[in-house]
C-alpha positions in Angstrom: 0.0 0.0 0.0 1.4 3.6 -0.6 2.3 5.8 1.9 -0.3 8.1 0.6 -3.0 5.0 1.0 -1.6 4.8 4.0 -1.8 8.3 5.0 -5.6 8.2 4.5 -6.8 5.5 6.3 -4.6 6.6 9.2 -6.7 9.8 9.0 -10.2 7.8 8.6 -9.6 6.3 11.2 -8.5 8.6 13.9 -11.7 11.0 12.5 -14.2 7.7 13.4 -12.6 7.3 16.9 -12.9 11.1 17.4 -16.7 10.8 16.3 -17.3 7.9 18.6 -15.8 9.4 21.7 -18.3 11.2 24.0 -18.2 14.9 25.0 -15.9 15.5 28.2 -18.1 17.1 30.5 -19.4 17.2 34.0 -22.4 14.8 33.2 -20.4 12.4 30.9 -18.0 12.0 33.5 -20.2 10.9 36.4 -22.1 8.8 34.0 -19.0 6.7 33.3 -17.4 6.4 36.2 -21.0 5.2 37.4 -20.4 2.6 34.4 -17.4 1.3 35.3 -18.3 1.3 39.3 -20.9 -0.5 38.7 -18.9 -3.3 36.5 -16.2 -3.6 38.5 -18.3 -4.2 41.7 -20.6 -6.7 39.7 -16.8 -8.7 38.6 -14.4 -7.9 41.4 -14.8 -11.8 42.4 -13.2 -12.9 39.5 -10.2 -11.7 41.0 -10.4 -14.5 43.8 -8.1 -17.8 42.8 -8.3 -20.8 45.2 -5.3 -22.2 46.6 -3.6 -25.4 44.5 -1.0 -26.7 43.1 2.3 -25.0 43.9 -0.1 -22.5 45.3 -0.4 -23.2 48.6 -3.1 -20.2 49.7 -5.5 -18.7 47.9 -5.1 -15.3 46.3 -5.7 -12.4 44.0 -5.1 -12.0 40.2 -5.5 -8.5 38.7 -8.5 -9.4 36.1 -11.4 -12.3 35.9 -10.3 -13.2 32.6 -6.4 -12.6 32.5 -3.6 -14.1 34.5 -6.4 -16.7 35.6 -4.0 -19.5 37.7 -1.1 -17.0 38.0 0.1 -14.8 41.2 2.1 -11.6 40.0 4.3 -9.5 42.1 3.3 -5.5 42.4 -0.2 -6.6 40.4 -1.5 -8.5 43.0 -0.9 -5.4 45.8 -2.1 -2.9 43.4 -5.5 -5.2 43.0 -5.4 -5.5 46.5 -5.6 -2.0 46.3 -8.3 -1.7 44.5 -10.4 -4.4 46.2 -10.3 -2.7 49.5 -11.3 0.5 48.0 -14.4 -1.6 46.1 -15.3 -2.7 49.6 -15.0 0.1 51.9 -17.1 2.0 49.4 -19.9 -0.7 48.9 -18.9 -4.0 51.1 -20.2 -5.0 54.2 -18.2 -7.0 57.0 -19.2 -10.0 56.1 -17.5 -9.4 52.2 -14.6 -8.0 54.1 -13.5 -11.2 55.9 -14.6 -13.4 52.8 -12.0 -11.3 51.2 -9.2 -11.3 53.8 -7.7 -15.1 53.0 -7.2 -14.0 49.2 -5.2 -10.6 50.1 -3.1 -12.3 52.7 -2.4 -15.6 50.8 -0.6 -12.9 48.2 1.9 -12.4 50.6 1.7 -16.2 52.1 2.2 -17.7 48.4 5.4 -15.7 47.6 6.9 -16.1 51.4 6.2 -20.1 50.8 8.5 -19.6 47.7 10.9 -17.9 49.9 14.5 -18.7 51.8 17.3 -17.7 53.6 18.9 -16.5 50.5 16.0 -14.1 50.0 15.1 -15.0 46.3 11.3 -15.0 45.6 10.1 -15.4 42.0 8.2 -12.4 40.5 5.2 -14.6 39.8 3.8 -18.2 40.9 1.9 -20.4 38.8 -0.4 -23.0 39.7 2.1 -25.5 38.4 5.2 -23.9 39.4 8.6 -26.2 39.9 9.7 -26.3 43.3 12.1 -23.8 44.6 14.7 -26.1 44.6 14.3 -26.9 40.9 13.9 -22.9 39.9 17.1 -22.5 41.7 18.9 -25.1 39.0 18.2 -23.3 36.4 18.9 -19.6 37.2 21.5 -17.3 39.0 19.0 -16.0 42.2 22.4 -13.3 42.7 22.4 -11.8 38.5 18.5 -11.8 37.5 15.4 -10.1 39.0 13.4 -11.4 41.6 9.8 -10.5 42.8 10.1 -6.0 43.5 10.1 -4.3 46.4 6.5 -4.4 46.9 5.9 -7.3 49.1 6.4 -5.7 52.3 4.2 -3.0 51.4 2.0 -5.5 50.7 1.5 -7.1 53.3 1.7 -3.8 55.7 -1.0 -2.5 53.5 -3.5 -6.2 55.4 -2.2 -5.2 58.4 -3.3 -1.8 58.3 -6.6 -3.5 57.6 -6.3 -5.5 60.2 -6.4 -2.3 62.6 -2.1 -3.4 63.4 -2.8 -7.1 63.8 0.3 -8.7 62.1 0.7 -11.9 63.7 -0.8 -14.2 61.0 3.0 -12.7 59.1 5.4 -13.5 62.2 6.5 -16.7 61.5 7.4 -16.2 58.0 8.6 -12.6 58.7 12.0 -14.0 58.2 11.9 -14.6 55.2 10.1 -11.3 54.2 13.8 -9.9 56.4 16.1 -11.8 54.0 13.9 -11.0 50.7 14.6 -6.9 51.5 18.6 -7.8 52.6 18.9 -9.4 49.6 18.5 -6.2 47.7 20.1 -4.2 50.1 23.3 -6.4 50.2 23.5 -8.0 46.8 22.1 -5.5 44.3 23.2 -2.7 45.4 25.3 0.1 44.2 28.4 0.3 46.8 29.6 4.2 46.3 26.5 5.7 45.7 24.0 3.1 47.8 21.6 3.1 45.4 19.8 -0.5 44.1 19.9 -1.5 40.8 18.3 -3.7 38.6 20.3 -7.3 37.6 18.5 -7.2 33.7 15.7 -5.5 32.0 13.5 -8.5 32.6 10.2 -7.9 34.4 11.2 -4.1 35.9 7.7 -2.3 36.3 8.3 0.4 33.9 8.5 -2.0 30.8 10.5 -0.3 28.2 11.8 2.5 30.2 15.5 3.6 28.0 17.2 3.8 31.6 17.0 0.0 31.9 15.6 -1.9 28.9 18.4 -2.8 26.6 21.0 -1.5 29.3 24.1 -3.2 30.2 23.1 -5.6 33.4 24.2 -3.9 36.6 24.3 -0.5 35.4 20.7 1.0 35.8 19.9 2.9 39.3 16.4 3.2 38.2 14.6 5.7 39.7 11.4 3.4 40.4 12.9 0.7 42.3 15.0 3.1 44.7 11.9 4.9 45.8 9.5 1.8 45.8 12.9 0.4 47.8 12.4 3.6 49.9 8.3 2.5 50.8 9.7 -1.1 51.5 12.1 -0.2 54.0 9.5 2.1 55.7 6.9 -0.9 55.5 9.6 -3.3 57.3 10.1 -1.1 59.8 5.8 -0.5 60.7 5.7 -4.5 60.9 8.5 -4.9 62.6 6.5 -2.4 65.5 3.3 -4.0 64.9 5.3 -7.3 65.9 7.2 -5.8 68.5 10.8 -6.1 67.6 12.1 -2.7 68.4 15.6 -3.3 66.7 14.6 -4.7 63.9 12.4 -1.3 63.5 15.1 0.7 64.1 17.4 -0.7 61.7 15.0 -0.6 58.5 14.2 3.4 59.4 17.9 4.3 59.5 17.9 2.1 56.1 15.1 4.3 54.4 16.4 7.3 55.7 20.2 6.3 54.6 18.3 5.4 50.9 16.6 8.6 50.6 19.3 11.0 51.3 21.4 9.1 48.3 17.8 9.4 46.0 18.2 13.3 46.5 22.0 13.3 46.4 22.5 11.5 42.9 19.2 11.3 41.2 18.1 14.9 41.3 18.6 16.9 39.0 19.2 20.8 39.7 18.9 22.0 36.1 15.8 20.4 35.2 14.7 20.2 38.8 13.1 16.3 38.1 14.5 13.2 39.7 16.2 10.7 37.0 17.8 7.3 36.5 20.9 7.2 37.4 23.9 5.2 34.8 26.3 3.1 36.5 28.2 1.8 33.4 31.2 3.5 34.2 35.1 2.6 33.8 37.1 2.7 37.3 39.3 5.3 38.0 42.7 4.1 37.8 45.6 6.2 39.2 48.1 5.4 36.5 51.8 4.6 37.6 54.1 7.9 37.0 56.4 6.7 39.3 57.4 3.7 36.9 56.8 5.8 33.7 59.6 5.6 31.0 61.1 8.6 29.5 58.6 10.6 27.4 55.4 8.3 28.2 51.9 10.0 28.5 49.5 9.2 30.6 45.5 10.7 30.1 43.2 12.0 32.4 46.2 12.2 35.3 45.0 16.0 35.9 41.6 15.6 36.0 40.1 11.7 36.5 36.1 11.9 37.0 35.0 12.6 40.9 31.2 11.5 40.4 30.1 8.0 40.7 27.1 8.0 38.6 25.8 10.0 35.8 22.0 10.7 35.3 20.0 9.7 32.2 17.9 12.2 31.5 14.4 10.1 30.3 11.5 12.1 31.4 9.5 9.1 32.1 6.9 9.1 34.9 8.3 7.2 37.7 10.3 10.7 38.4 7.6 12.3 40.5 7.6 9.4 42.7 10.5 10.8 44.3 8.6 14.2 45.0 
């Protein structure tokens, strides 16, 4: 077809959406978001999976017909989310407690599929391989795991459990070692921020400051502050559970991790927070002393004095550091 063909369906198109969509105003508004209330009340069950298979509790998926046997990281706490809002605005008590196994087997499913090492897959089918057998087949220290949403998660129940946090205590450990494993194993040394292993499953799919990046190299803006809520989540279930020190140590974390947010991610000129590129070569102090006669060495007056450079993408995940 020629580009002019091409051109002109483009343009038909585009002019029968534009004819199809309604007027923005004040009444069209309310009428759809009446619409979609009233659809999303009428399906918000479908969300609710039974426990089985490698699935040991039940739990939430984030739509009735998609993802149907399959428990996802950061979607099943953002449909949490949703959920509770669904049912403070139109449940009753008794729909709140059918509700509650589903939300907290989220957080039970991936702590079953946890350990000491802290790796916890990023989803959980219904016929998952063991632990054991996932472990085979991938390096838990050089790819992503589940993201720093879990703890969040799982505060997020116990807030809706007016504090109650003791159906988490005996797994708690492992929710510990899951948020020390990024803090001590992907982890930027001389700047502290966290960085992503790959490009594989990050949240902001496609975002230029990760996807198609070298491994290791992308301080991305949206794990560090969803790394910033984790820490500050460990630390209000480590109170709710009465472990003082434990409480203490994740709030010096999150405060540690912020001040390194607004040290190297923001960005003066274009006042915005940004990705931050690790990809750099070390500074080596070359050896004068040993030089021959006439040799030349670069960069002696001047070797670089910043640890990380930031990639200025304007994508969205910016203002979460405001």
């Amino acid at each position: 077809m020629k580009r002019s063909s091409l051109l002109c369906v483009f343009v038909l198109t585009a002019s029968i959406m534009c004819a199809q969509m309604p007027e923005r105003s004040a009444d069209n508004l309310a009428r759809y978001k009446g619409l979609c209330r009233k659809y999303i009340y009428k399906e918000m069950r479908g969300m609710y999976r039974k426990a089985g298979g490698s699935l040991k509790y039940p739990f939430l998926a984030p739509g009735s017909n998609q993802y149907l046997d399959i428990l996802w990281d950061w979607d099943s706490w953002l449909s949490n989310v949703a959920l509770r809002q669904i049912l403070t605005d139109a449940g009753t008590e008794k729909d709140l407690q059918e509700a509650l196994p589903y939300e907290q087997g989220c957080v039970l499913n991936s702590l079953h599929y946890g350990g000491m090492d802290g790796w916890i897959p990023y989803w959980i089918e219904r016929n998952q391989p063991s632990r054991e057998d996932m472990l085979k087949l991938i390096n838990p220290w050089k790819t992503n795991m589940h993201k720093p949403t879990l703890a969040q998660h799982a505060a997020f129940i116990v807030q809706n459990m007016r504090g109650d946090a003791e159906w988490l205590r005996d797994d708690f450990y492992k929710l510990q070692s899951f948020v020390d494993k990024y803090l001590n194993f992907h982890r930027h040394r001389t700047t502290g921020l966290l960085y992503w292993e790959d490009d594989k499953a990050i949240g902001v799919d496609n975002d230029p400051s990760t996807f198609y990046r070298p491994n290791e190299s992308s301080g991305s803006i949206f794990l560090n502050c969803l790394m910033v809520k984790e820490l500050q989540a460990m630390a209000y279930l480590a109170d709710q559970l009465h472990l003082p020190g434990i409480k203490a140590s994740y709030t010096k974390s999150a405060e540690e991790l912020i001040a390194n947010i607004q040290k190297h991610c923001w960005d003066p000129r274009d006042r915005y927070y940004y990705s931050v590129d690790f990809n750099l070569l070390p500074v080596v102090k070359p050896d004068t002393e040993s030089a021959k006669p006439g040799q030349f060495f670069y960069h002696t007056g001047q070797p670089r004095n910043y640890d990380s450079l930031i990639m200025r993408f304007s994508v969205w995940s910016g203002f979460m550091a405001m």
